[in-house]
C-alpha positions in Angstrom: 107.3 177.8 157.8 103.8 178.5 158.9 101.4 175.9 158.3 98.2 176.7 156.6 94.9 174.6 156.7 92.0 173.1 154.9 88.1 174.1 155.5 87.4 170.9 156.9 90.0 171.2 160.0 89.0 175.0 160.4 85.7 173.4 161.0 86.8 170.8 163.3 88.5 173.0 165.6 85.0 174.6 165.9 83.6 171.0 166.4 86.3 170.2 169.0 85.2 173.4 171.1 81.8 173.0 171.4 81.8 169.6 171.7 85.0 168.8 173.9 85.3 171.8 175.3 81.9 172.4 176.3 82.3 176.0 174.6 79.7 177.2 173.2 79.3 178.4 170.1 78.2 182.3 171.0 81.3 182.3 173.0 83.6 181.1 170.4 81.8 184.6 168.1 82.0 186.7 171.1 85.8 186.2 171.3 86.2 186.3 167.5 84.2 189.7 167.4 86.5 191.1 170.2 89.3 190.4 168.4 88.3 191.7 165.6 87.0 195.1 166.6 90.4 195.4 168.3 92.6 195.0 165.3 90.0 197.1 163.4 90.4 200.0 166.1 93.9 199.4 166.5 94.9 199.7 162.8 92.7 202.3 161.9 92.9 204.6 164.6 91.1 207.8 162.6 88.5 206.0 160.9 84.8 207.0 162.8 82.2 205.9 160.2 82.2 201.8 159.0 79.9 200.0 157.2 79.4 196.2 157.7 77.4 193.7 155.5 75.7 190.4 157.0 74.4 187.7 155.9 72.9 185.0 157.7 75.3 182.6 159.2 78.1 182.8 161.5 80.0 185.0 159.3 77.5 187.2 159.5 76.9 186.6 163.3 80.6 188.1 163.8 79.7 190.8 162.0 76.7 191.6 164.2 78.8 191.2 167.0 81.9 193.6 165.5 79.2 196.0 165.1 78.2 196.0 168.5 81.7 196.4 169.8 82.6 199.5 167.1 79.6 201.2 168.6 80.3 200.6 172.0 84.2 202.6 171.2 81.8 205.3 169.6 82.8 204.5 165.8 79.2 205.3 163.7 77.9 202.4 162.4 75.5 201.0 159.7 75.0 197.6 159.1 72.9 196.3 156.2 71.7 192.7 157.0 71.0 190.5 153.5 67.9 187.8 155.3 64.8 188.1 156.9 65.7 187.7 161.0 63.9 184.0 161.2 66.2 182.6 158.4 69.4 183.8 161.1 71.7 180.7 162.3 70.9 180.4 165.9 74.1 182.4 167.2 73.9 185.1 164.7 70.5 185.8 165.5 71.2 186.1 169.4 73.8 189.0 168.1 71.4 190.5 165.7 68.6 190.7 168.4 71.1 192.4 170.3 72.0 195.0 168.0 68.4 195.9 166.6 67.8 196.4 170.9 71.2 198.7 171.3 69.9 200.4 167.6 67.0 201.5 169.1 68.8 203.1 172.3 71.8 205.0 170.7 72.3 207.3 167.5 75.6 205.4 166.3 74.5 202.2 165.3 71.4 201.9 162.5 70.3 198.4 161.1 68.9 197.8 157.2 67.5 195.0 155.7 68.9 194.7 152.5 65.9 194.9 149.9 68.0 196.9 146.6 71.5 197.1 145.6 70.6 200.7 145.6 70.5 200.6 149.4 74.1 200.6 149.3 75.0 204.2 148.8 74.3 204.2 152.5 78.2 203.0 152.7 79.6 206.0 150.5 80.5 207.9 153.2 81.3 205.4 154.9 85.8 204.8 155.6 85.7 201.5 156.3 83.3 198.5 154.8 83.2 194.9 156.9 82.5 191.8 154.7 80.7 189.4 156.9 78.3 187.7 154.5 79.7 184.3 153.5 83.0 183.5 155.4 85.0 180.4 154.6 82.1 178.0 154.3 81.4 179.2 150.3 82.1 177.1 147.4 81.2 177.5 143.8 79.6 180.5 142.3 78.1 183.8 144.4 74.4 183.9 143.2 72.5 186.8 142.9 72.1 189.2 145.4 75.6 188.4 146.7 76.8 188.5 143.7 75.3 192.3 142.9 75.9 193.3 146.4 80.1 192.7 145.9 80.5 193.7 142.9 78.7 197.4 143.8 81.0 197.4 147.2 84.0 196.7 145.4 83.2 200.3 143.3 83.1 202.3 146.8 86.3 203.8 147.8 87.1 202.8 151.6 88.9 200.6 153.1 87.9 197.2 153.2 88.0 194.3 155.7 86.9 190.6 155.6 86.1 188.5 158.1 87.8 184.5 158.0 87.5 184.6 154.2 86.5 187.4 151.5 83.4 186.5 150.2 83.3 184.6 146.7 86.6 182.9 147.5 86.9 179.2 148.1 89.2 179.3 151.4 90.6 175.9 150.2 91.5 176.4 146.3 92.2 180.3 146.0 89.5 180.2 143.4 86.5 182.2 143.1 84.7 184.8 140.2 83.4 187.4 141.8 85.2 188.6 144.9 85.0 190.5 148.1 88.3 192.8 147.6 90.2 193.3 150.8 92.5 194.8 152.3 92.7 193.4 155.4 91.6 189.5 155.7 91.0 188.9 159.5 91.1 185.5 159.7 89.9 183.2 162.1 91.4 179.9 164.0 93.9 179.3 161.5 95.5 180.2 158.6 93.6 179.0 155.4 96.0 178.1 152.5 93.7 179.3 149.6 94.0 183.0 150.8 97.5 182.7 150.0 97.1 181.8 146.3 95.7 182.5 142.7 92.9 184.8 143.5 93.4 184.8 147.5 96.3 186.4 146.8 94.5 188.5 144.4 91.8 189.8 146.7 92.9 189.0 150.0 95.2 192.3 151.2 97.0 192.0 154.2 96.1 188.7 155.7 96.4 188.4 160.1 95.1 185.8 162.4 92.5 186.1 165.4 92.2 183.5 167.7 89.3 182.5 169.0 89.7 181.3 172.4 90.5 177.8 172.0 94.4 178.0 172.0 96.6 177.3 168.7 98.3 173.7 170.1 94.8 172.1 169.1 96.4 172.4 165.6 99.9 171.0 167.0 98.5 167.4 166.2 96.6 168.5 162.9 98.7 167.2 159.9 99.3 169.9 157.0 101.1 169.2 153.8 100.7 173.0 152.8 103.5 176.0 154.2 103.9 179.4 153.9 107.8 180.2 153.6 109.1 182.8 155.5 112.7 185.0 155.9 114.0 182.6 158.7 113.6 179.6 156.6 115.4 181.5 153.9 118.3 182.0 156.6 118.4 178.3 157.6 118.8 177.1 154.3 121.6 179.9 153.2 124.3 177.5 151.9 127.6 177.3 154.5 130.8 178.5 153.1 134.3 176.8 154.7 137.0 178.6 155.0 139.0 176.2 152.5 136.2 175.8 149.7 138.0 176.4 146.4 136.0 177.4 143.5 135.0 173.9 142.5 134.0 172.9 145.9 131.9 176.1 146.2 129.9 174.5 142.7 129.8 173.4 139.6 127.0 175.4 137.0 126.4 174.2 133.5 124.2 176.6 131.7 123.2 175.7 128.4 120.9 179.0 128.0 120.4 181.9 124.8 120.7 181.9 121.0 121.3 184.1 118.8 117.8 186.0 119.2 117.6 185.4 122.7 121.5 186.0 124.1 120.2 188.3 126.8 118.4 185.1 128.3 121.9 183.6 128.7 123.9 186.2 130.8 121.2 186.6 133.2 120.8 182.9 133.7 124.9 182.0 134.1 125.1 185.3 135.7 122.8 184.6 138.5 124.6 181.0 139.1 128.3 183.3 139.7 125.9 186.0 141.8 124.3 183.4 144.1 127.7 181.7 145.0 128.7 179.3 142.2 132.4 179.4 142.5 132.6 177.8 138.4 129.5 178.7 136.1 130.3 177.5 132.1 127.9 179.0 129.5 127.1 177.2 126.8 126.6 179.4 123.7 126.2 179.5 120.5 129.7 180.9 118.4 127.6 183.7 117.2 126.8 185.1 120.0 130.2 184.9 122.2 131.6 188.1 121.7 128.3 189.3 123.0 128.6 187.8 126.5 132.0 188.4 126.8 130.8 191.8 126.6 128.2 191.8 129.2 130.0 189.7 132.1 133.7 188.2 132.0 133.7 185.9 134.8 132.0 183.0 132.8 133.3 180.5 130.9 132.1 180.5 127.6 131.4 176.7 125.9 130.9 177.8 122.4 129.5 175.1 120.1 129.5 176.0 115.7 130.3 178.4 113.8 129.7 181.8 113.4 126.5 181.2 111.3 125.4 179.2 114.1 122.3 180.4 115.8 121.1 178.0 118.3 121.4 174.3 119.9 121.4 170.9 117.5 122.0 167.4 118.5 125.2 167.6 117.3 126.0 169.9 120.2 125.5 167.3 122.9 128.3 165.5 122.1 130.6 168.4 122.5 128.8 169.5 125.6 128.7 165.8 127.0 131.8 166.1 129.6 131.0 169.1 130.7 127.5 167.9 131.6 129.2 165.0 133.4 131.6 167.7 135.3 129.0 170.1 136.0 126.7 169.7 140.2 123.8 170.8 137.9 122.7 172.1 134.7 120.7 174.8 133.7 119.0 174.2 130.6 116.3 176.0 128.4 116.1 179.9 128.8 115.9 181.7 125.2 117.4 178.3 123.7 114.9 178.6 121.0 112.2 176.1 119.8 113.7 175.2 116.4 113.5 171.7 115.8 117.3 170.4 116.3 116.9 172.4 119.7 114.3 170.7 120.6 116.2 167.9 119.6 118.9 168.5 121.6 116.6 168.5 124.9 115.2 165.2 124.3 118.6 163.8 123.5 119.5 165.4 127.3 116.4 163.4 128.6 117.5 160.4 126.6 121.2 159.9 127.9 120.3 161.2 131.5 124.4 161.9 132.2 123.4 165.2 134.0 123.4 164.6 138.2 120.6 167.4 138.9 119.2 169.8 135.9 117.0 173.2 136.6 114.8 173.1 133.4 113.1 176.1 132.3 111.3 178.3 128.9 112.1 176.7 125.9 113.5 173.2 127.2 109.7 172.8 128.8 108.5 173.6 125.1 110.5 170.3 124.4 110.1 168.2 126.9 106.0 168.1 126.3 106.9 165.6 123.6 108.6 163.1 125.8 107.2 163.8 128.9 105.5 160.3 129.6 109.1 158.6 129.3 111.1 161.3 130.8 112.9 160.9 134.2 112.2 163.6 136.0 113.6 162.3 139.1 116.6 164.5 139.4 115.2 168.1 137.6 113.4 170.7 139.1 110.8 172.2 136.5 110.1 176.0 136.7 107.4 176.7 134.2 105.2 179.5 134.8 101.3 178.8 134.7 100.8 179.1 130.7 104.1 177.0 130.5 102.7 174.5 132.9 99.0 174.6 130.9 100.9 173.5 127.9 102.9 171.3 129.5 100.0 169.1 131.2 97.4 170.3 128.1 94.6 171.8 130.9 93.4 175.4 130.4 95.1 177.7 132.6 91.8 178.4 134.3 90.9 174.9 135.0 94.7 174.9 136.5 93.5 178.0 139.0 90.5 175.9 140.2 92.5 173.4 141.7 96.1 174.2 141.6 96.9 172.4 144.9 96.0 169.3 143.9 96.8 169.7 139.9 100.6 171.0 141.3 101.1 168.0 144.0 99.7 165.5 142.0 101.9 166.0 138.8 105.2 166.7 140.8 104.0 163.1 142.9 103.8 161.9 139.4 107.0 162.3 137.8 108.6 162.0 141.1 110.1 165.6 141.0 109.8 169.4 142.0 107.9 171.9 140.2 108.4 175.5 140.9 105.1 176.9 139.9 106.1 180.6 139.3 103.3 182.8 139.7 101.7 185.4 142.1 102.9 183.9 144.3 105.0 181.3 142.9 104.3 177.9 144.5 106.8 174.7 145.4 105.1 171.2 144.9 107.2 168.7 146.5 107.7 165.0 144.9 106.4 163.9 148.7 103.4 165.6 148.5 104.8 168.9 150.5 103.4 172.2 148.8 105.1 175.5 149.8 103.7 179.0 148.9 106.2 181.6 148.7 105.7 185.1 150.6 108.2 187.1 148.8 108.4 189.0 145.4 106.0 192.3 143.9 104.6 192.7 140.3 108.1 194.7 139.5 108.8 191.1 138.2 106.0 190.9 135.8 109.5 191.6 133.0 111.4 189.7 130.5 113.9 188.2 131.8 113.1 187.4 135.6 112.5 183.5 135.1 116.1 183.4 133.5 117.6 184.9 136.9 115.4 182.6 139.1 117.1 179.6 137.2 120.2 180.7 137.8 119.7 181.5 141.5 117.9 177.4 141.9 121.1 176.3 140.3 124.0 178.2 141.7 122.6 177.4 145.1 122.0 173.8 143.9 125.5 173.2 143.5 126.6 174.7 146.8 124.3 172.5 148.8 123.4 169.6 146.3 119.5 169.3 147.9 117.1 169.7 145.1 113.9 171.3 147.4 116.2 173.1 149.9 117.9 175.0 146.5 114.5 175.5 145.1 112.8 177.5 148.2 115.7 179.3 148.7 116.4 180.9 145.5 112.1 180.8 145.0 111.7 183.3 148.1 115.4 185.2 147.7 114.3 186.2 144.2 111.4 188.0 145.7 113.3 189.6 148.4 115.5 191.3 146.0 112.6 192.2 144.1 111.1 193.6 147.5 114.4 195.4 148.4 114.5 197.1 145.5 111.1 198.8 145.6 113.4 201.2 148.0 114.8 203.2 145.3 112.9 201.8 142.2 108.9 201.3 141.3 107.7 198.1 140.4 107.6 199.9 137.1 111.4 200.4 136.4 112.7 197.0 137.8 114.4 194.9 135.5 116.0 191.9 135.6 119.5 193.0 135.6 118.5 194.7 138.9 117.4 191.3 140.3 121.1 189.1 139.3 123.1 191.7 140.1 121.2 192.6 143.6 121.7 189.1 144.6 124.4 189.4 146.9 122.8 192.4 148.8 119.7 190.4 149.1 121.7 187.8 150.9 123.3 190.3 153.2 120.5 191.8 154.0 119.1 188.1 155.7 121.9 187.0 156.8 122.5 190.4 159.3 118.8 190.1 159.8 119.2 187.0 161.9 122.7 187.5 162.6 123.1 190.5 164.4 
């Protein structure tokens, strides 16, 4: 996993450099320009026109400094500076200075101070556009004319780059209004965990590291409670089969999943349990419906509770259920179950009896358990609500959730002493020890009906293989991305569905396994 970091120690190594090291701080921007203008040149080899906007501090500095470089390889440059020269930070004033002498000498590199939005047009022609204005020192809202000056860039057509942080995003929540759009984040020092969420991954494109001379073990000794998940982690957490597991061994599903409106929710969910290597997945289903499934995938065992005018879960049900709830490694409970009122019912009667040894709870059963939350024991569940789910769950806006999902996440799953899979773009893990991981798989092909119900089955068929709560959670979390990405070979994220995703499951698992094994 990579580890990603706050403001505050991005700031530090800075501190530690000048002050330890004896570095000084134009050094520490000369480095991070050269590295910059290198990856700039080096990924886009055609482009001969740029356009970079500074503002006054060290982001802006860097940007000076990129400028300088670009022209020096012969790239035509304009930069449009946003502060009267005597209001520079002392380092991006020394690189200003600089450029307003080379400006004067050569025909490639013209300076601006910004006085009108209007000014802008200068960067129409231009194929590339630098953001070097704010950096990751912003907070809060970008105030006019930062705010003007964004939101006419983000109407040119080029390609765009920002420097450490897009400007208008808070590096350390993912949050921000008005945004810098990207697509290329250069980042610098570290990795910055809020370009990896909510609106960071919104605005952030493609996101690489620079160094800046200082060396990466500084941060060997820097504590982080916030990953990145990657496809070797997947690997190392694939569950291992022996050669004598019978289907038992190789886990035990429950699925108490679908009615008779929502029967679809039910195969995909039991089905992705049998397709992620649950050797006996039950289905619990209404009479109604059973024919139905039957039709759609015979490898389950069907549960059926009622009658045939039966149409969804009541508390009755539980008692009929009850050994196999006993019987089963996990349950999944909740997708298309229905809110009626005995269903919801049934869920709290679940809660109440606790007999299940781990439970995957999803959709509808989240619907229920908002009632009984407080008393709930959470201790053995993993909760995978998606962020309006979670907003009703916790009764907090789904805005005020994007403003500080870190610590809104961590400190709930802390709470109840469980794991919540925060599915989302991306989808985020918060760990009951305070361990957040943000998952780097998955496309907007998932944006469907029916993809939540797979990704329950996936947590709890490879639950019951290796009966660890978190390590089931990533796992299924980043492979129900991959298949998603694997798929965009011979779909669009338009035509996926989530068939595609439970019955690509096994490929998806191939395709990491000879990815690290051959």
């Amino acid at each position: 996993m990579i580890p990603l970091y706050s403001n505050s120690q991005i700031r530090a190594l800075d501190s530690f450099a000048i002050n330890q090291l004896q570095t000084p701080g134009i050094v520490l921007m000369e480095n991070a320009a050269l590295g910059i203008s290198q990856t700039i040149l080096s990924r886009f080899p055609s482009v001969k026109s740029v356009g970079i906007i500074c503002g006054k501090g060290n982001n802006g500095g860097d940007g000076f400094a990129v400028a300088r470089h670009l022209s020096n390889n012969g790239l035509n440059v304009k930069v449009i500076y946003i502060d009267n020269p005597l209001s520079l930070s002392d380092d991006c004033r020394v690189n200003f200075e600089i450029c307003q002498n080379l400006a004067q000498k050569r025909a490639n590199l013209v300076l601006i101070q910004f006085s009108s939005t209007k000014q802008l047009k200068i960067f129409k022609d231009r194929e590339l556009i630098i953001d070097a204005i704010l950096g990751s020192g912003f907070s809060g809202t970008l105030k006019e004319p930062i705010s003007l000056i964004v939101n006419e860039l983000n109407r040119i057509n080029a390609i765009k780059v920002a420097i450490d942080v897009p400007t208008g995003l808070n590096a350390d929540t993912g949050y921000g209004e008005i945004i810098f759009k990207s697509d290329l984040t250069i980042t610098l020092g570290e990795f910055k965990k809020g370009l990896f969420v909510c609106k960071g991954y919104e605005n952030c494109g493609e996101i690489i590291l620079c160094e800046i001379g200082v060396g990466r073990d500084y941060f060997e000794k820097e504590f982080t409670n916030t990953f990145l998940f990657e496809p070797d982690d997947a690997y190392r957490l694939l569950p291992r089969r022996g050669k004598r597991i019978n289907k038992y061994s190789a886990g035990k599903v429950l699925t108490i999943a679908g009615s008779f409106q929502y029967p679809g929710a039910a195969v995909l969910t039991a089905g992705s349990t049998l397709y992620s290597g649950s050797g006996a997945s039950v289905l619990a289903i209404p009479q109604s419906v059973k024919k139905f499934i039957y039709k759609k995938i015979t490898e389950l065992v069907v549960q059926s509770y009622g009658n045939d005018e039966c149409k969804s879960l009541t508390p009755e049900v539980y008692k009929l259920l009850e050994s196999k709830i006993k019987w089963a490694d996990v349950v999944a409970l909740g997708p298309g179950i229905g809110r009626e009122e005995k269903t919801i019912a049934f869920v709290h009667k679940f809660f109440k009896k606790k007999e299940f040894k781990a439970a995957v709870i999803d959709a509808d059963a989240l619907i229920a358990l908002k009632d009984i939350l407080s008393k709930a024991d959470l201790r053995k569940c993993i909760l995978t609500p998606h962020l309006g789910e979670f907003s009703n769950l916790i009764n907090l806006p789904v805005e005020e959730i994007e403003k500080n999902i870190f610590e809104i996440g961590s400190e709930f799953a802390k709470q109840y002493k469980t794991i919540l899979v925060l599915k989302g773009a991306p989808t985020i893990t918060f760990m009951n020890t305070g361990d957040i991981i943000i998952n780097s798989s998955g496309n907007n092909g998932l944006a469907k009906f029916g993809s939540g119900d797979v990704l329950t089955g996936m947590i709890a068929g490879f639950y019951s293989q290796s009966k660890n709560l978190k390590e089931a959670a990533l796992l299924a979390v980043y492979m129900h991305g991959l298949t998603a990405d694997i798929l965009l070979n011979r779909k669009t994220e338009f035509g996926i569905v989530a068939t595609d995703l439970m019955k690509n499951i096994p490929a998806t698992i191939n395709f990491i396994k000879r990815s690290f094994e051959n």
